[in-house]
DOVO-513644 format. One record per residue (C-alpha): residue in three letters; x, y, z. Coordinates in steps of 0.1 Angstrom, whole numbers, plus 5000, padded with zeros to 4 digits. Last residue first. Layout:
BEGIN
alaXYZ/...
//
This chain:
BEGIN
unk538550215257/unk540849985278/unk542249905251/unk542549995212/unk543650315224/unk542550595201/unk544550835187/unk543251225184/unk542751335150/unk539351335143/unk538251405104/unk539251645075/unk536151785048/unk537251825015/unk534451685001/unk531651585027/unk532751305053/unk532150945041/unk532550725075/unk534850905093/unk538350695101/unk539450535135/unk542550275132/unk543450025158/unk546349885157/unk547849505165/unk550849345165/unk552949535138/unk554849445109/unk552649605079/unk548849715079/unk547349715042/unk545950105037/unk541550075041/unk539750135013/unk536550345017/unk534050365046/unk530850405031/unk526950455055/unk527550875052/unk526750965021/unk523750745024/unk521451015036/unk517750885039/unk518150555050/unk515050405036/unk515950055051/unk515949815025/unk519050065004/unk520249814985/unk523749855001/unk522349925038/unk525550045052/unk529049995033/unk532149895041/unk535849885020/unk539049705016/unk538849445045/unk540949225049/unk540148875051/unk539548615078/unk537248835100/unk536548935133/unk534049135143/unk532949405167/unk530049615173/unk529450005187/unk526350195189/unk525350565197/unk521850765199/unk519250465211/unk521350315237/unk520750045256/unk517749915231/unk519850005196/unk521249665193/unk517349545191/unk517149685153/unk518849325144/unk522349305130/unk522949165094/unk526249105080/unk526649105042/unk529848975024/unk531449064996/unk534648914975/unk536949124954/unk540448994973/unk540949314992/unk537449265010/unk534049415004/unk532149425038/unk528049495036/unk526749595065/unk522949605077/unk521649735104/unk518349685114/unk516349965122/unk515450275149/unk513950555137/unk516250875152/unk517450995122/unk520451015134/unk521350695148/unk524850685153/unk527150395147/unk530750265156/unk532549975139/unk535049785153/unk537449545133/unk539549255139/unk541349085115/unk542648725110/unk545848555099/unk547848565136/unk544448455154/unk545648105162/unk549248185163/unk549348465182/unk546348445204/unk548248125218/unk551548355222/unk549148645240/unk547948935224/unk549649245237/unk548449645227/unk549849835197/unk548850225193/unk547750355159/unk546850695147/unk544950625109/unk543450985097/unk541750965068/unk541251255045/unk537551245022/unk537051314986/unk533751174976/unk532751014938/unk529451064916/unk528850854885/unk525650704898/unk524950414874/unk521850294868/unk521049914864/unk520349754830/unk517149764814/unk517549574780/unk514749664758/unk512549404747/unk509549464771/unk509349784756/unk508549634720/unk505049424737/unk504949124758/unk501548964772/unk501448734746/unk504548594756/unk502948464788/unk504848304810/unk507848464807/unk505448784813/unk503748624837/unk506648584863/unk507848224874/unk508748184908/unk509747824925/unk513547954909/unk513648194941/unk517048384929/unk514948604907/unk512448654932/unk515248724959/unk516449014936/unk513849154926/unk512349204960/unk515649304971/unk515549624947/unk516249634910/unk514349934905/unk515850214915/unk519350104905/unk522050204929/unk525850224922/unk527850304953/unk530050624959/unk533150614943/unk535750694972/unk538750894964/unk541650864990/unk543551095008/unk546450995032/unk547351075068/unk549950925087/unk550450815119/unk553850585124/unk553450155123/unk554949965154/unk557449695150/unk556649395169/unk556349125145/unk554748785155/unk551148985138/unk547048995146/unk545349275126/unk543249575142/unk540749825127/unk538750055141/unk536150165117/unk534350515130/unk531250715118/unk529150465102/unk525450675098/unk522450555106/unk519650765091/unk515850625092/unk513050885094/unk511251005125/unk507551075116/unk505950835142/unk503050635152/unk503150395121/unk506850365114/unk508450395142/unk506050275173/unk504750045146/unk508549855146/unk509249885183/unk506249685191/unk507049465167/unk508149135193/unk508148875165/unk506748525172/unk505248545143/unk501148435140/unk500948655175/unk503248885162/unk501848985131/unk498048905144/unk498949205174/unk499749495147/unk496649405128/unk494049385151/unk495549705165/unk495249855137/unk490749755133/unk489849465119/unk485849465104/unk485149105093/unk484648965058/unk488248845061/unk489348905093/unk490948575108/unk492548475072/unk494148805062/unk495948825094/unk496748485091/unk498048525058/unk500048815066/unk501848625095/unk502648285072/unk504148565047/unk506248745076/unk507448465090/unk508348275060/unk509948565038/unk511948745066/unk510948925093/unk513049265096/unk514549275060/unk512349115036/unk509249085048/unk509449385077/unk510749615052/unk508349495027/unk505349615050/unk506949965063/unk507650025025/unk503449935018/unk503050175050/unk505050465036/unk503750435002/unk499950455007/unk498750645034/unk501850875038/unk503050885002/unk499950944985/unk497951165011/unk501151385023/unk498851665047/unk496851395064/unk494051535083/unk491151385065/unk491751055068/unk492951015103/unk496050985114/unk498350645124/unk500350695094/unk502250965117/unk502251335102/unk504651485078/unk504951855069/unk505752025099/unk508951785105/unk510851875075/unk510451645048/unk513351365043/unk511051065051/unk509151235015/unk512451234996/unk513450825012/unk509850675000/unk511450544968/unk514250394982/unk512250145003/unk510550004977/unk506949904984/unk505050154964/unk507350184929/unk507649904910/unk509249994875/unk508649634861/unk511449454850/unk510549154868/unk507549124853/unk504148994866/unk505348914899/unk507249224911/unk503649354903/unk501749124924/unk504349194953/unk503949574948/unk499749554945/unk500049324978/unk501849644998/unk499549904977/unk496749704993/unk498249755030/unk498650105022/unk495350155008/unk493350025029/unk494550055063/unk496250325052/unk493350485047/unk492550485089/unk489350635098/unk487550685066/unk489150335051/unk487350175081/unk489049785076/unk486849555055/unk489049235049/unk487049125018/unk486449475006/unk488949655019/unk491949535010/unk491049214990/unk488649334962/unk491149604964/unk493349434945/unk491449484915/unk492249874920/unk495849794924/unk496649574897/unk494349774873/unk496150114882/unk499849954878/unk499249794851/unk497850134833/unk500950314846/unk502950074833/unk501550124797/unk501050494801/unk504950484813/unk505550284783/unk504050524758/unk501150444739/unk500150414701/unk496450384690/unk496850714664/unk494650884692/unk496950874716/unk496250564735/unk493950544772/unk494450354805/unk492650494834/unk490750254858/unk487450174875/unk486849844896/unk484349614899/unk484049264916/unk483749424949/unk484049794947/unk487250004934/unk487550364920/unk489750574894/unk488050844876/unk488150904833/unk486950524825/unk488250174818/unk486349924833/unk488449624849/unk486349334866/unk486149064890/unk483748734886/unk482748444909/unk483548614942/unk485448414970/unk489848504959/unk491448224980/unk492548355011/unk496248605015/unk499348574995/unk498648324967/unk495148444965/unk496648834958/unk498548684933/unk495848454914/unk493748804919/unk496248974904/unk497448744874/unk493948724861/unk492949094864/unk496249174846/unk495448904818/unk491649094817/unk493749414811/unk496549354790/unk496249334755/unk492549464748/unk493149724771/unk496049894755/unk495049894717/unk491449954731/unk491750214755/unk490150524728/unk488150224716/unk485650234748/unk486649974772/unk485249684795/unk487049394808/unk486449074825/unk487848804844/unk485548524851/unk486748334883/unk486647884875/unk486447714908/unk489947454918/unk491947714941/unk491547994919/unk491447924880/unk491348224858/unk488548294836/unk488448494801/unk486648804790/unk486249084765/unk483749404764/unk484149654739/unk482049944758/unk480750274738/unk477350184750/unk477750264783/unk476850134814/unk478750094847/unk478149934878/unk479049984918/unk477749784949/unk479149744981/unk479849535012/unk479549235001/unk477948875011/unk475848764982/unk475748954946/unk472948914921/unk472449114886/unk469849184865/unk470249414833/unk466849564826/unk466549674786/unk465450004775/unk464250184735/unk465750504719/unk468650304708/unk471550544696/unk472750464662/unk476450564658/unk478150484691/unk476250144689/unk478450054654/unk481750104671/unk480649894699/unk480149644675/unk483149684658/unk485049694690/unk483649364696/unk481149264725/unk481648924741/unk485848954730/unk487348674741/unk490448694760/unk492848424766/unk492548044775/unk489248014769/unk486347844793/unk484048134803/unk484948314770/unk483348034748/unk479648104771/unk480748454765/unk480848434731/unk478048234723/unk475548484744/unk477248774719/unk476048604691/unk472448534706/unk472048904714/unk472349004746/unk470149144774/unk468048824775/unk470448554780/unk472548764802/unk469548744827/unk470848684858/unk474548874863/unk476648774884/unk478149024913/unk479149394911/unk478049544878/unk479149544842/unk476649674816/unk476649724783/unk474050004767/unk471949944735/unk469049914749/unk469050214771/unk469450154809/unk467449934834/unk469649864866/unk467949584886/unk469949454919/unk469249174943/unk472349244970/unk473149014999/unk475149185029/unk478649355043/unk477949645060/unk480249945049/unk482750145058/unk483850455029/unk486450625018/unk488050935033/unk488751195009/unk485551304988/unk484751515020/unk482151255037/unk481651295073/unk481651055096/unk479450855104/unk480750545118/unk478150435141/unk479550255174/unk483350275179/unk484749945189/unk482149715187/unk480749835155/unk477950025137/unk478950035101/unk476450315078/unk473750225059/unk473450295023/unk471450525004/unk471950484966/unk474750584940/unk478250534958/unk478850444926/unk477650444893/unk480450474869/unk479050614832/unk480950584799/unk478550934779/unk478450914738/unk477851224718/unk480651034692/unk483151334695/unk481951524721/unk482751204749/unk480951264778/unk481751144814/unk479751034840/unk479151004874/unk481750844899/unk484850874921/unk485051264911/unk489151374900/unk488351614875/unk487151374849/unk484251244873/unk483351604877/unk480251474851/unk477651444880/unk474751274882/unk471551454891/unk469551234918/unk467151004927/unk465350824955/unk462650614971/unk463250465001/unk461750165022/unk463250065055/unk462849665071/unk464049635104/unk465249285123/unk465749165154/unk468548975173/unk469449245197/unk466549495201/unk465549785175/unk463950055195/unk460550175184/unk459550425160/unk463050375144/unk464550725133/unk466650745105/unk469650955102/unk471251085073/unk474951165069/unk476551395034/unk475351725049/unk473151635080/unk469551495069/unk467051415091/unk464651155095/unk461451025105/unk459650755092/unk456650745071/unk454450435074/unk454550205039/unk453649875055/unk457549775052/unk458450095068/unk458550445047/unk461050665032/unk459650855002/unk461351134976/unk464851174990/unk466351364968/unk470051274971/unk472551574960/unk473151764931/unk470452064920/unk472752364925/unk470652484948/unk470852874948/unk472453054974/unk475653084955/unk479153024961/unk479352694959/unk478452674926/unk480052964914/unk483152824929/unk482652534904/unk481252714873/unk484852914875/unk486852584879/unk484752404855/unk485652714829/unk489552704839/unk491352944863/unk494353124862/unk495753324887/unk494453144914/unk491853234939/unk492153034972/unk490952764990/unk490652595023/unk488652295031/unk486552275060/unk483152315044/unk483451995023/unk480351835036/unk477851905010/unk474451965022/unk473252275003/unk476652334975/unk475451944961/unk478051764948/unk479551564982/unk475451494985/unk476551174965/unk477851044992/unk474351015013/unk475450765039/unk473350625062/unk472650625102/unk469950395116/unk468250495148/unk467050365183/unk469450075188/unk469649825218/unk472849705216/unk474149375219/unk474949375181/unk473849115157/unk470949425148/unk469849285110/unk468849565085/unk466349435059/unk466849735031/unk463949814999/unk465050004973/unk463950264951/unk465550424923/unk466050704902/unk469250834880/unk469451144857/unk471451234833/unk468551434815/unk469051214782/unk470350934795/unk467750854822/unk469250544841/unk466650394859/unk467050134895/unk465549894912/unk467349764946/unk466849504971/unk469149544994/unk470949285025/unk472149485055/unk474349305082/unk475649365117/unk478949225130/unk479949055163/unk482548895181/unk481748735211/unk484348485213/unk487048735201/unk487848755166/unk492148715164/unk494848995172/unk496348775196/unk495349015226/unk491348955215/unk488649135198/unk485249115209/unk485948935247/unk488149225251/unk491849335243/unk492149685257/unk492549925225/unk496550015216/unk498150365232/unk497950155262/unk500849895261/unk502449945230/unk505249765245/unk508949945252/unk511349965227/unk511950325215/unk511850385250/unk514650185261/unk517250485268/unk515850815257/unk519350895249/unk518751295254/unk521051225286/unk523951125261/unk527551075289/unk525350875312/unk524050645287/unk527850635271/unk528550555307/unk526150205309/unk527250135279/unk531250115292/unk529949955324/unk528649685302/unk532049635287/unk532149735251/unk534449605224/unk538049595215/unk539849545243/unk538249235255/unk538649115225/unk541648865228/unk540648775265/unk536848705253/unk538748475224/unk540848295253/unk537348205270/unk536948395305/
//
């Protein structure tokens, strides 16, 4: 044994000693927290591989749509016919097609929401009231696809039957590997104006100019996914769970009034014919400018909101490999654009906004678009599309290339900063969903936080990125500590489906975006976790990745055993609490006088924190490789950027008795001298929260200085409930904190401080036990401890 082992020996834990605090805890659960996945993940196959990767037989269908479609104005009204080549890659022989009908969400005949529970409230609006009317009566309400023809390619009627938001097709023969089928169908339907009630699309009116913005999506019969690992995904549609999709080639024709602008998913073809010879010269100087140009001005637009066109123009647009379609007309639209350079090819960013958004959008949305999809690149694949788009409207929505987002002034043209932020926040995380889900197409009906979580996680790095003053939210782990705090019957794993998730916004969005940064900054690190994302990213972009896809690339592509990490966080609801219930505390010294018990009270301020000025912040202002857009970019800066944002202070302070019984034990005479300047210290923890993390401890000693010690979640594997760790230092300690900028989402940090400890005088060694920040007034153990043979 090595004269330092001799030193310590009585100062930490034997392995018998574990092995009896296991004994003495029963409920310890020992290991379990750590074991392997094992089963509850999918059976790697020759599809989908143990590393997470495309197996060798991987496989994906594909749908490419031909599409004509009418926008009546007047009636709101939308018809169309398209034309679908569906391609069986699959092994399987099929018999029928399922699609998606979304928009039969509207209709009270073959609307899907029938499991939803409501009530009667006291007060109720007019939609409200026209609403449960609606579904009340017997009547067709008129929403809902009308499926006027569906025929073959030589026009023969097929079967098929409708089943609330689902139809299914029926092949006359059975489609085999390798083959193709070509559907016909003829549609329309009433479009609905609940967009400005939460709807993902329709329209909405604007009484003061008789104008209507229009989002078309989820507008035309689209086929369903039909995968490896779960055959048709037709589910239901509730306007909750999103939507999977075939990726495929689109040829699309949208014919609206003349005076309408268009945006749509893809490029358009025939821009040369649908504007005027001004606006053509503006967008061929947009498409190499170094800000915004407006294509359509706001006095233009101004003008169309005046004198309605009464004649139609056919906007023609062409998108290859995606997995959607959206668009949006209007002729209140300013439209502005301006291209950002990805990985050597030129991406047109571009906006479109009615004036109520203009002061707003004009400033920042096409430079938002920019800086996310060069931020998203920088963290994933180059972005693949040749434009991506911002729309302002009443709903928020994402499709390839398109997105829709809130944003609007007070009708003097001022805004507040939290409408500002609010509006970055939006466009950053809608246009980031060009990555999450439709590049990487996960099942966002199955698992949301597959989408959304995961694109929250890239919206929060993009967004550290374009300020560093701005009040991220989704990512930090203080800011999901209130909803870890909820009793047990109101939180449900991240691992739940869609539909059944009682917290939406913080459980499929903010929980897993935290989980995320937690492992980048605090579990990971940086390079690991970054080269790991990427790789993820990489392996399933236009591919459909399923969790366990996910959980396996992390490791594989890290080295990291995580197993123990998604147990926690993604399969279950425990939160994080580690609390620092005893310091022991012993100092080297020639003298032999031994000190008396005493008890003394001491007032312990309780540790600043700043909601916003997390690790993120901190490392990228400390990373000088970073530069943030708004430095960048002064043109990007309005008055609130000015104001100096300081941290918050928490003026509270805790009253707390510590006891300090002391017993000396022998150090040898070589101990003596070599360790006569240093001190010793043993801390104790207790999980009890019950999610096991890293811990981290940050020592302030007498002299002012800090240091931070971090200890990886594996200490907990003996023993989940209770664990003890020693150290010696060259200083003395004055005070000890847990988790100072709170990367864990400990959810009660009252008790990670032990305050200032009392200078020891002429004695060999003691060991002092204190509770780590007790409630006011309250006293702690007083029975001595031996600092041997414990």
């Amino acid at each position: 044994m090595s004269k330092l082992s001799c030193i310590i020996a009585g100062l930490s834990l034997s392995i018998t000693a574990i092995a009896q605090d296991i004994q003495n805890n029963p409920t310890s659960n020992h290991g379990n927290k750590f074991e392997q996945l094992g089963t509850i993940l999918p059976t790697p196959n020759e599809y989908r591989t143990a590393s997470g990767a495309p197996g060798p037989k991987y496989w994906q269908q594909r749908c490419d749509y031909t599409i004509k479609c009418e926008l009546d104005e007047k009636n709101n009204v939308l018809t169309g016919s398209e034309t679908l080549n569906y391609f069986n890659n699959s092994p399987d022989e099929l018999t029928y097609i399922w699609f998606q009908l979304d928009e039969n969400e509207h209709s009270n005949i073959n609307n899907a929401n029938y499991q939803t529970s409501s009530r009667m409230p006291q007060v109720m609006t007019d939609n409200m009231l026209a609403t449960q009317e609606e579904e009340s009566g017997k009547a067709d309400n008129g929403y809902g696809v009308k499926i006027k023809k569906l025929t073959d390619l030589n026009g023969a009627a097929l079967k098929y039957t409708v089943n609330k938001t689902m139809m299914r097709v029926d092949l006359p023969n059975p489609l085999k590997p390798g083959q193709k089928y070509i559907i016909k169908i003829d549609w329309s339907y009433k479009i609905s104006d609940r967009m400005k009630y939460g709807g993902r699309g329709g329209y909405e009116h604007f009484a003061e100019d008789g104008n209507n913005l229009y989002t078309m999506a989820q507008w035309f019969p689209r086929v369903c996914v039909y995968s490896d690992f779960q055959g048709w995904q037709n589910h239901q549609f509730t306007g909750r769970g999103e939507f999977a999709l075939t990726f495929g080639n689109y040829d699309v024709q949208i014919t609206v009034p003349a005076d309408h602008v268009v945006g749509a998913t893809g490029e358009c073809q025939n821009y040369a014919q649908v504007l005027t010879a001004a606006q053509m010269g503006r967008y061929n100087q947009a498409r190499n400018a170094k800000e915004p140009v407006e294509i359509v001005t706001l006095a233009e637009a101004t003008a169309a909101e005046k004198n309605k066109h009464t004649q139609k123009k056919t906007w023609s647009f062409r998108a290859d490999n995606v997995r959607d379609f959206a668009w949006t007309a209007s002729r209140k639209f300013v439209w502005d654009a301006m291209p950002q350079l990805i990985n050597g090819k030129k991406i047109m960013c571009m906006s479109f906004y009615g004036k109520e958004a203009y002061p707003l959008y004009r400033k920042f949305s096409t430079r938002a678009v920019a800086h996310t999809i060069k931020t998203y690149s920088d963290f994933t694949f180059p972005y693949p599309y040749p434009v991506a788009q911002s729309v302002e409207a009443a709903n928020g929505m994402e499709y390839p290339m398109i997105c829709f987002n809130y944003g609007r002034t007070e009708k003097d043209g001022t805004y507040s900063e939290s409408v500002k932020n609010g509006m970055l926040g939006v466009v950053i995380h809608e246009v980031g969903h060009n990555f999450f889900p439709m590049i990487v197409n996960s099942d966002e009906r199955q698992w949301t936080w597959m989408d959304e979580g995961l694109n929250s996680f890239v919206e929060y790095l993009t967004e550290e990125l374009w300020d560093n003053k701005f009040p991220t939210k989704k990512g930090w782990a203080g800011a999901i500590v209130d909803y870890m705090k909820l009793p047990k019957d109101q939180l449900e794993p991240v691992m739940s489906n869609s539909e059944n998730i009682i917290g939406f916004g913080p459980n499929a969005y903010t929980k897993p975006a935290t989980a995320l940064n937690i492992l980048r900054e605090t579990v990971m690190g940086r390079e690991l976790f970054d080269f790991a994302f990427k790789e993820y990213a990489r392996r399933w972009a236009f591919k459909h990745p399923t969790p366990a896809d996910l959980f396996r690339t992390l490791e594989d592509a890290s080295g990291e055993d995580l197993d123990w990490f998604w147990r926690g966080w993604f399969y279950g609801i425990q939160p994080v609490d580690i609390s620092l219930d005893t310091v022991k505390y012993a100092k080297a010294d020639l003298n032999s006088e031994m000190p008396k018990s005493r008890s003394t009270q001491k007032k312990v301020d309780a540790p600043a924190t700043n909601p916003y000025d997390d690790i993120s912040k901190i490392r990228n202002r400390e990373d000088k490789t970073l530069k943030f857009y708004t430095d960048l970019n002064p043109d990007a800066r309005d008055f609130y950027w000015q104001y100096a944002r300081g941290q918050v202070k928490v003026d509270t302070t805790q009253n707390f008795t510590i006891e300090m019984p002391m017993t000396v034990t022998a150090l040898t005479s070589e101990a003596k001298e070599k360790f006569a300047n240093s001190y010793f210290y043993e801390l104790s923890f207790s999980n009890k929260g019950g999610l096991v993390m890293p811990i981290i401890i940050e020592w302030t000693y007498k002299d002012g200085s800090k240091e931070t010690d971090r200890i990886p979640a594996q200490i907990w594997r003996y023993n989940e409930q209770k664990v003890k760790k020693f150290f010696v230092k060259n200083k003395e300690v004055a005070s000890i904190q847990l988790d100072p900028l709170q990367e864990t989402a400990d959810i009660d940090v009252t008790n990670n401080v032990w305050g200032t400890i009392p200078a020891p005088t002429r004695f060999k060694a003691f060991s002092q036990k204190t509770e780590a920040g007790p409630r006011r007034g309250q006293s702690v153990g007083k029975n001595p401890m031996q600092a041997a043979g414990m």
